[in-house]
N, C-alpha and C positions, 0 to 999 in steps of 0.2 A: 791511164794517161802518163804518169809517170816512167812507167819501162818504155812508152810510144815514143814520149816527145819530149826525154832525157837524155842527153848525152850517156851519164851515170849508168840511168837504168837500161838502157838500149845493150849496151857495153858488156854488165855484167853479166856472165852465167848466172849465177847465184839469183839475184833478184829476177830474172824469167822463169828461176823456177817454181815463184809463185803462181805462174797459170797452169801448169800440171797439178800443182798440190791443192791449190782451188778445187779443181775439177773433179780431182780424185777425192777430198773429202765432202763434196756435194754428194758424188754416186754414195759413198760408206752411209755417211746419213739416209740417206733414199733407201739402201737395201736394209738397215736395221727398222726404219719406218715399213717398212713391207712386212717384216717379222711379226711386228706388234701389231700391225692390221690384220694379220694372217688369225688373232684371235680374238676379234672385233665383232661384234654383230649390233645392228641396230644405231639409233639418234647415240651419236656422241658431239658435243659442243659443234652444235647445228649440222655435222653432217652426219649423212645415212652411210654406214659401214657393210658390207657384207663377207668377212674373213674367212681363207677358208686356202685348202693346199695351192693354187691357185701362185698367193702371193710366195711361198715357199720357193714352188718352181722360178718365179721372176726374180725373188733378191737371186737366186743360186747363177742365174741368166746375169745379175746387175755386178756380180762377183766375177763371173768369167771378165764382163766387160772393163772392170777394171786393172784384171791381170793384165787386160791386153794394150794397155795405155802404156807406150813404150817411145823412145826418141829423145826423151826429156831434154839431154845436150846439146839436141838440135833445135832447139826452138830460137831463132834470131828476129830481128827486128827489121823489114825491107829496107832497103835504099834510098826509094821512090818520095815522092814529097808525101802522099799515106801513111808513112811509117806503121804500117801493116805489124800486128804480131804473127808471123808466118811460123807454122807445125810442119814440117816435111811429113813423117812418119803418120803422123792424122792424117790414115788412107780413107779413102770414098768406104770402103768394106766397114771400117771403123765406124764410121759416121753411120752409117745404116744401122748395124749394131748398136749402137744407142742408142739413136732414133727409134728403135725396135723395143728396146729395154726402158727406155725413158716413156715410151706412150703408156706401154703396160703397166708401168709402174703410177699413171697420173691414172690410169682408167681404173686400176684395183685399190689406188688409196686416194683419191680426188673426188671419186666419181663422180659427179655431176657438175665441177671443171675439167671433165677430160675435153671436151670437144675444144675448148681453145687453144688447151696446150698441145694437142696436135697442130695445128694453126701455128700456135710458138715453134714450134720443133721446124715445122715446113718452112717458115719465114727466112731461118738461119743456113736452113739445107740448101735450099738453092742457090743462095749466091756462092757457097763452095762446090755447089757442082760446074755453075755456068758465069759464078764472078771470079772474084778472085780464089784462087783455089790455096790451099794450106793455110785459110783465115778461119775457116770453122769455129776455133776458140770464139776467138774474137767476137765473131759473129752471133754467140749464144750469149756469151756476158751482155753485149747492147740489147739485145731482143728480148731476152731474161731480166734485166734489169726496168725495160721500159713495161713488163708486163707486171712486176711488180710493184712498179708505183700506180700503174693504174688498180691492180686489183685492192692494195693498200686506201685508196682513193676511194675506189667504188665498189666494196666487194661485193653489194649484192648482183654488181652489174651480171656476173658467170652463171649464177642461181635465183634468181626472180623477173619477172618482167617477159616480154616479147622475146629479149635476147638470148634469156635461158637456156638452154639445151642437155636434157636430163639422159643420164647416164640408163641402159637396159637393167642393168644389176642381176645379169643371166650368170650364171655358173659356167656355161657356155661357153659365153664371149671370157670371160676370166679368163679361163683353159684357154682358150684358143689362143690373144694374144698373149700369154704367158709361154706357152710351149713354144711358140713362133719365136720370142725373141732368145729363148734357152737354146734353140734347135741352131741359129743364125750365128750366138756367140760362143756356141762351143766350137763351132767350125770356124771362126776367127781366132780362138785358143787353139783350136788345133795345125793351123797354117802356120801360128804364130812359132810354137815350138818344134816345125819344120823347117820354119826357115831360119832359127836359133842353131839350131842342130848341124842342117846342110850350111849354113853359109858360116859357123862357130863365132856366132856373136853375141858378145854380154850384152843381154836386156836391159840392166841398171844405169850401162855408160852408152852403148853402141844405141845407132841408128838402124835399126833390124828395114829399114825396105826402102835404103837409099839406093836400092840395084832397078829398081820399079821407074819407068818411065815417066810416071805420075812426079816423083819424087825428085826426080831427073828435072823435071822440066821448073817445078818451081825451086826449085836454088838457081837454075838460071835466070829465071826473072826475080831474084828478091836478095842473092847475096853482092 
């Protein structure tokens, strides 16, 4: 609310770049939590674990995903009476990528809360694909945040009851969505240091896919 509907924060570089460094030390946490799951088995403090190379493959997938978190200087505050935090650089490619990394990572160390955090994940995708588009941030902190005060509230709501929906705990399915989102974000790392290379732009300060139509169109509607 502060960087939204602050003159101050709206204004400064520096304090927007709080919503990158959020984001990025949520993914660090998530991928060292995959680590420690990776040699997990059995009931731990009520939930069922089942560790195994699996999550290796996902943090290594949740590592590409964060290398490729890029634009930071460009993240500005809309115009509009929303006062939107809009990301140019958080391409649609991005957003899947995570979405890809982020499931696998709730189904290999959640398990039997995965089925809503997919649901979480969906809630916040959509309106960046079909609302406002370069809000994505935005859009994970409210849906993220309203999901933890319910779970805070109600935790057995995820894991007992009618509403439940229990995890396979297949080795299988592990692998599957694991290599899937590894396969997704290496090829997002690998675009990314294409289009470093061909277009010669510093990662650290530059906007690497302001050439992108995508990218094009929201600094029209939001600077």
């Amino acid at each position: 609310m502060f960087l939204r509907f602050t003159k101050k924060g709206a204004s400064n570089k520096y304090f927007l770049l709080l919503a990158p460094s959020i984001l990025v030390i949520n993914i660090i946490e998530a991928v060292v939590r995959e680590i420690e799951v990776s040699g997990m088995q059995g009931f731990t403090q009520g939930m069922f674990y089942m560790g195994g190379t699996w999550n290796l493959v996902n943090a290594l997938a949740g590592i590409f995903n964060l290398l490729a978190v890029c634009g930071w200087f460009g993240i500005v505050i809309s115009k509009d009476r929303h006062h939107d935090l809009v990301w140019p650089d958080m391409t649609w490619f991005w957003i899947i990528g995570y979405d890809l990394w982020n499931f696998a990572y709730v189904y290999n160390c959640l398990t039997d809360r995965s089925f809503y955090s997919m649901a979480l994940l969906i809630s916040c995708t959509i309106p960046a694909f079909l609302g406002k588009k370069g809000a994505w941030a935005q859009h994970r902190v409210h849906t993220l945040g309203l999901y933890m005060m319910l779970m805070m509230t109600v935790p057995n709501f995820f894991v007992q009851g009618k509403f439940a929906v229990a995890s396979t705990h297949s080795p299988a399915a592990y692998y599957t969505v694991s290599i899937i989102a590894l396969v997704f974000n290496a090829g997002i790392i690998a675009y990314q240091l294409y289009t470093i290379i061909k277009r010669k732009k510093n990662p650290l300060i530059d906007e690497l896919y302001d050439h992108l139509s995508e990218s094009k169109k929201i600094k029209a509607e939001n600077y």
